[in-house]
N, C-alpha and C positions, 0 to 999 in steps of 0.2 A: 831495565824494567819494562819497556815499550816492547819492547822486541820477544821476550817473555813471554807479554800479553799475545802479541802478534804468531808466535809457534804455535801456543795454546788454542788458538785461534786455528790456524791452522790442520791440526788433530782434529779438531770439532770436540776439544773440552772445554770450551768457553764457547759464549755467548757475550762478549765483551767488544763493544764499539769503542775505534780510537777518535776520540772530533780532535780537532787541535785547530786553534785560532791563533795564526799569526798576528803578532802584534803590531798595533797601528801605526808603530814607528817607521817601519820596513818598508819603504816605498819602492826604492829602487831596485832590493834584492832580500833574497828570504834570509833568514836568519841561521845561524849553523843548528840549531835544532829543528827549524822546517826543512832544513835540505834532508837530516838523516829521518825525517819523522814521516817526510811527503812520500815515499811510497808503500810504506804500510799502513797511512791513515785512513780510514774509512771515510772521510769528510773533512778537507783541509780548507780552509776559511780563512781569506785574507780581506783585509781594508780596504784595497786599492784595485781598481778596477785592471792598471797596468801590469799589474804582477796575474792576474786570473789570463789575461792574456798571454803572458809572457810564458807561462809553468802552465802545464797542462794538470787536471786533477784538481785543482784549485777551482773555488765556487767563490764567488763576489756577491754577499747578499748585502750592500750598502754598508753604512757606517756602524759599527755597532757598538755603544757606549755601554 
């Protein structure tokens, strides 16, 4: 379905942003749908400041509850 959006995107038929926030649990290492999700996201948001260093692409906007 991601990926879908992401052709469409692609073409210039869509007008469709992917955000995707990794979950707060993932400290040490992204999750298997951040890894397949991180380079078509338009905006990948992670928890932990370690991982936005770690993966490029990746933005740390603090904790977000």
């Amino acid at each position: 379905l991601y990926y879908t959006f992401f052709l469409l995107k692609k073409l210039r038929m869509s007008r469709v942003k992917l955000i995707f926030f990794e979950s707060w649990c993932r400290v040490v290492d992204l999750s298997l749908t951040g890894k397949l999700l991180r380079p078509i996201a338009d905006h990948f948001i992670v928890h932990w400041p370690e991982l936005a260093l770690k993966y490029k692409n990746c933005k740390y906007l603090g904790q977000i509850i």
